[in-house]
N, C-alpha and C positions, 0 to 999 in steps of 0.2 A: 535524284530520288527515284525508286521504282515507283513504276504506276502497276503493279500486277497487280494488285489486290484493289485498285484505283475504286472501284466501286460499290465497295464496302466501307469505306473512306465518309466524314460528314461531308457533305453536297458544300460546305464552302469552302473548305480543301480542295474538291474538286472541281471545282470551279476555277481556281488559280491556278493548278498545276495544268488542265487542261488548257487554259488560254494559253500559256507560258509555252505548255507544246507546239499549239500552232502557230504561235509568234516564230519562234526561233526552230521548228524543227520539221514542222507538217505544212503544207502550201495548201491540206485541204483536211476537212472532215475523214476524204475517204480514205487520205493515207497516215491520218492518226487514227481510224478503227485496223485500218490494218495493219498498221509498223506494231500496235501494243495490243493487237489481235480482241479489242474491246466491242461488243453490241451493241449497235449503234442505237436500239431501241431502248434496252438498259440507261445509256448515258444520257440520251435524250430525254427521258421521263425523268432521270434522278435533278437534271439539271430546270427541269421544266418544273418542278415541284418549289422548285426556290426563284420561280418566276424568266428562266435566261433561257434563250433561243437560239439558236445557231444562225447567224448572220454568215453569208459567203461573200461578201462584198467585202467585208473586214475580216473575214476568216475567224471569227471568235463568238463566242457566245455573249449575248447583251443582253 
């Protein structure tokens, strides 16, 4: 699935698609805002508004 438009996407869409990145394709936060070139303040807020936080210990939002 593309993620370019990823953030205009409902927040529980992205929410899965992003975890699923970092599981299987990013080792971090900072190389999935870079590999899909996303704002990390944008994803942050849209995923915060549906209560999930970026954990780096499990590399996923919880």
């Amino acid at each position: 699935m593309e993620i370019n438009n990823l953030l205009s996407m409902d927040g529980n869409i992205v929410i899965g698609i992003v975890n699923e990145r970092l599981r299987l394709e990013c080792s971090s936060m900072s190389e999935l805002l870079s590999r899909y070139e996303l704002d990390e303040g944008e994803l942050t807020d849209k995923l915060a508004q549906l209560g999930y936080q970026y954990d780096p210990i499990t590399n996923q939002f919880r």
